[in-house]
N, C-alpha and C positions, 0 to 999 in steps of 0.2 A: 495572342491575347484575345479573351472573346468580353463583347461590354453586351448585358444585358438586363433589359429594366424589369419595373417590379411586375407590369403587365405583362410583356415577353414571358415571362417563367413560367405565371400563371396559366398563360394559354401553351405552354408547352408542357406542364405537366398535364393536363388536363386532356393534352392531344394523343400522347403514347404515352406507353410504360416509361418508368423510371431508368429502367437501363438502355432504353432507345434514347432518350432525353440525356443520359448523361453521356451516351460515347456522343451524338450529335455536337453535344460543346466540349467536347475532350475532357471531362472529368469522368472524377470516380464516385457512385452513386451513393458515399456517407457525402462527400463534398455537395452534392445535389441536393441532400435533405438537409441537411446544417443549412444551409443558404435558404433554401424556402422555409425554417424556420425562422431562419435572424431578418428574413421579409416579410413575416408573417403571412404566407404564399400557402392556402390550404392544396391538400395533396389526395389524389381517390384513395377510399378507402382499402382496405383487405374485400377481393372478390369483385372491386368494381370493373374490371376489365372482362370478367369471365361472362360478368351480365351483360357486355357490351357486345362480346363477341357471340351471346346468343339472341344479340336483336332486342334486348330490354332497354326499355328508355329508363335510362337514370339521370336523374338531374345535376351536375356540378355543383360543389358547395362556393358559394358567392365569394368574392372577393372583399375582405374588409378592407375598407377605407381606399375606394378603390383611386382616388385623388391624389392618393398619396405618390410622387413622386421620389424614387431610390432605382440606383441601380449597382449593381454587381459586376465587379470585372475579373475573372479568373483568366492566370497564368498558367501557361502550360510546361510541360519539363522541357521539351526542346528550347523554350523562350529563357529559359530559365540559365541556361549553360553547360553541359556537362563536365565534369571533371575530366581536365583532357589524360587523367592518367587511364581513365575510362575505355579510348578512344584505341581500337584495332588488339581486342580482347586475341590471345591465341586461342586457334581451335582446337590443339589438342588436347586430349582428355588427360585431368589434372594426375597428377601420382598421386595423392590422396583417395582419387577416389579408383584409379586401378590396381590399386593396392589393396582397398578394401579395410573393412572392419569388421569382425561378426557382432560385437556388440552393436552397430548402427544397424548390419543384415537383417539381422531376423528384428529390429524397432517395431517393425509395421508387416505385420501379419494377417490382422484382418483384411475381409474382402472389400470396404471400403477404400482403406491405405493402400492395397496391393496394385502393382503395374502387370500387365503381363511383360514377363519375362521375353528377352529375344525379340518381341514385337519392333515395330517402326517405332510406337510411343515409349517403350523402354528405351531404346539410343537416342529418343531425343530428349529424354529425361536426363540420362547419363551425359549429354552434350551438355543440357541447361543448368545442372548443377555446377558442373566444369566451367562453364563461363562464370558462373556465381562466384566460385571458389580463387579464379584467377581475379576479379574482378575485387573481390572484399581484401586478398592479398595485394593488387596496385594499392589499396588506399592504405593499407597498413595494419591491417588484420590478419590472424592466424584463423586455419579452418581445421576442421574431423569431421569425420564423416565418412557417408558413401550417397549413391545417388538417392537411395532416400530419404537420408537426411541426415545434418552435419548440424554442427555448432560452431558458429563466426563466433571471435574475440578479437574487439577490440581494447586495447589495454587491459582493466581489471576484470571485468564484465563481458557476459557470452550469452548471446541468443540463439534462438533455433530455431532451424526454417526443413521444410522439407516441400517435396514437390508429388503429387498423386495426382493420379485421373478423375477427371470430372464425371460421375455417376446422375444416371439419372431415374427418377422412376416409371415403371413399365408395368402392364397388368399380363398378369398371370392365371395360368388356371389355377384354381382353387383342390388343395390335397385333400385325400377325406381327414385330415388332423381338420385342416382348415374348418370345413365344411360340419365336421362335428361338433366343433370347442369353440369357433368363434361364429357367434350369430351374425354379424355385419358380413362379413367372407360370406356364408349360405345366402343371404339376401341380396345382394351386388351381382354375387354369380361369379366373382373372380379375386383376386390376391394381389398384394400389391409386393412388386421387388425391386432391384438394382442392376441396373443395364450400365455398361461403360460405353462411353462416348469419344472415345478416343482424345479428347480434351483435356490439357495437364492444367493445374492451379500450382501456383508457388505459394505457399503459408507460409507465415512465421510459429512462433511458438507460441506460448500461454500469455506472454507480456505485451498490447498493443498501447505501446504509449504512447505515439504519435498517427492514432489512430486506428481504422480498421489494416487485415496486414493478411491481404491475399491478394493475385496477379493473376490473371485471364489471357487468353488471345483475344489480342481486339481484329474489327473487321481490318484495320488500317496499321495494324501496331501490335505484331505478334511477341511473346514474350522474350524470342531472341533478342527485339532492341527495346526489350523493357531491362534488359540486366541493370546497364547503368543505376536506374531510377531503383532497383533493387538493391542496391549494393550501398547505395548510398541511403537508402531507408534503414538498413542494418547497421549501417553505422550512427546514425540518430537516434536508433533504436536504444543503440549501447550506450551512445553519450546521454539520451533519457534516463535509462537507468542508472549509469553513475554517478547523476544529479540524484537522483533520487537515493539511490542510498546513500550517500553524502549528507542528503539533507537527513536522513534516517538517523546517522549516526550522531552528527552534531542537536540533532531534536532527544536523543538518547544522552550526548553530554549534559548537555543542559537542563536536563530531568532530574540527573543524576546530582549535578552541582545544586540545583535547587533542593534537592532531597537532601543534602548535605548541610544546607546554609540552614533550613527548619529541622536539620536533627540539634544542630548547632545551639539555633535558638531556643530547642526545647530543653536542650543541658543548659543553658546560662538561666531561662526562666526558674528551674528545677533549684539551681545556684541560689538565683533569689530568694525563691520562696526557703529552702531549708536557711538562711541565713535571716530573715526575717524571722523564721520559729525559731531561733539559736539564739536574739534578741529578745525577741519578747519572753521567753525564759528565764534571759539575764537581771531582766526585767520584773519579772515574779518572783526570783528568789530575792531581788535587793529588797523588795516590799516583806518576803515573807521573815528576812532577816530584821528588818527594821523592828516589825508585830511581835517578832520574838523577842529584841531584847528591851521593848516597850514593857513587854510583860514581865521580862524579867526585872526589870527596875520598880516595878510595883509591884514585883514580890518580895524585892527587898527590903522597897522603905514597910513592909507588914511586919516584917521582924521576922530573924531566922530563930528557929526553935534552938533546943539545947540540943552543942552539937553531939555531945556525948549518945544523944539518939542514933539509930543507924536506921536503917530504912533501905533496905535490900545488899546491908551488907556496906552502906555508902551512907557520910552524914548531909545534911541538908546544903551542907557549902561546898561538898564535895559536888552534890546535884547541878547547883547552883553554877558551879566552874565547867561542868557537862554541858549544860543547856549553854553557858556562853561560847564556847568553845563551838559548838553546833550552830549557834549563829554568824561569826567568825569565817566558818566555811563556807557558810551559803551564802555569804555576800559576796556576786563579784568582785563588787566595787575593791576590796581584799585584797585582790589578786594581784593588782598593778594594772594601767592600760595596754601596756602591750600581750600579754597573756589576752586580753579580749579583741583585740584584733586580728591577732596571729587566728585565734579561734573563728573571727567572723571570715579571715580569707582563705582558712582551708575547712570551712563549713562543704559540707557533702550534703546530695540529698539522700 
């Protein structure tokens, strides 16, 4: 356990780099900036080191609120416990990976990804995957793979790690491509490329949910007894992720039930309203039937002509039993009330 205050930090970042700063307190350098941000702990900028190291006086950015009293205490993995299934990994190289894959072989092609082959740094690649593999299997995971890289599953969900050499960059003579097509190259006088360093990193894949997901040699703590700390990040990894699509899923039911309960609502509203217009309809023909046989009672007390007239064929009382007959129909009211019921409860829109 290391406790360190909110002035300690400051004058520690401010003394070396960030990555001298974090192995000094045995963290990892996302862990070193989360914390000077949540202490509001200002940090040199980009370049401020390069003007340091050519003798420029730059000035520190001051300390707000420098009264402020807080400190920080970070846990380290050893303090922490390790899973004793962890604990006397076998060394020999897993059947997975001496077995091999060629769809994992040929993953990583480029000269970035690439190991030399047969080198010291390929066997001990091939060694640290093999501990990684026997290491994810103690806790209860299945692996594939090859030393370059594999995919752990735990239960539903699978992540992926692989392990390359650490490259770095180095200047080079400039080609005449160079030297013709890119002005900056002619200017400089030289090219920039990639040099290996004999140095391996362990990644993970594209999903960092429980942060950043790469492993280094430290000065004190080479990646051989980083597996531990590795194996069980891969498994957090996976149980991250299958909270996560759990919650994926049930965030997708309950979309989906919501989307269901407003189509719902929009069919009974739709119910409504055509039952409302199927009313007020009922409603207009009792009025229109009433005006009609309103009128036709005051065309009766005018007096019917002689019926012996005909008038399309039809005499005037004959009319007269039409038009009533036509009012008759258009009244609901006519019908009986369940006929207008039954009508309002299987009204459609």
């Amino acid at each position: 356990m290391t406790s360190i205050s909110r002035k300690e930090l400051y004058h520690l970042v401010w003394w070396a780099p960030l990555e001298q700063v974090a192995e000094k307190l045995g963290i990892t350098i996302y862990t070193l900036t989360k914390t000077c941000k949540d202490l509001d702990v200002p940090r040199p900028g980009f370049g401020y080191w390069q003007h340091v190291k050519q003798g420029h006086l730059v000035t520190p950015t001051p300390l707000p609120d420098p009264e402020r009293e807080e400190c920080r205490v970070f846990w380290h993995a050893d303090e922490h416990g390790t899973d004793p299934r962890l604990q006397k990994l076998p060394s020999k190289i897993h059947e997975e990976i001496r077995r091999g894959r060629p769809a994992f072989r040929n993953q990583s092609n480029s000269q970035i990804d690439a190991v030399r082959k047969g080198s010291e740094v390929g066997a001990r690649r091939k060694r640290l995957m093999s501990l990684i593999f026997h290491a994810c299997e103690r806790l209860g995971g299945s692996v594939k793979g090859t030393e370059d890289a594999a995919d752990i599953t735990f239960g539903d969900q699978t992540v992926s790690c692989r392990i390359r050499e650490k490259l770095k960059q180095v200047r080079l003579p400039p080609s005449k491509w160079d030297t013709r097509f890119q002005t900056d190259v002619a200017k400089r006088g030289y090219s920039v490329g990639l040099e290996v360093t004999g140095e391996l990193i362990v990644e993970l894949g594209s999903h960092h949910w429980m942060g950043p997901g790469g492993w280094t040699d430290k000065r004190d703590c080479p990646l051989e007894d980083q597996i531990p700390a590795i194996a069980q990040r891969l498994q957090k990894e996976t149980a991250e992720l299958q909270r996560r699509t759990n919650e994926r899923y049930e965030n997708e039911r309950l979309a989906e039930e919501r989307r269901k309960i407003a189509q719902l609502k929009r069919e009974e509203a739709e119910r409504q309203q055509a039952r409302v217009e199927l009313l007020l309809s009922f409603a207009a023909n009792r009025r229109r039937a009433e005006d009609l046989r309103q009128f036709l009672t005051s065309l009766r007390e005018r007096g019917l002509t002689d019926d012996a007239a005909a008038y399309g064929g039809r005499s005037a009382q004959e009319w007269l039993s039409w038009a009533e007959e036509v009012a008759e129909n258009l009244d609901p009211l006519r019908r009986g009330d369940e006929e207008i019921w039954q009508a309002l409860a299987s009204a459609q829109p």
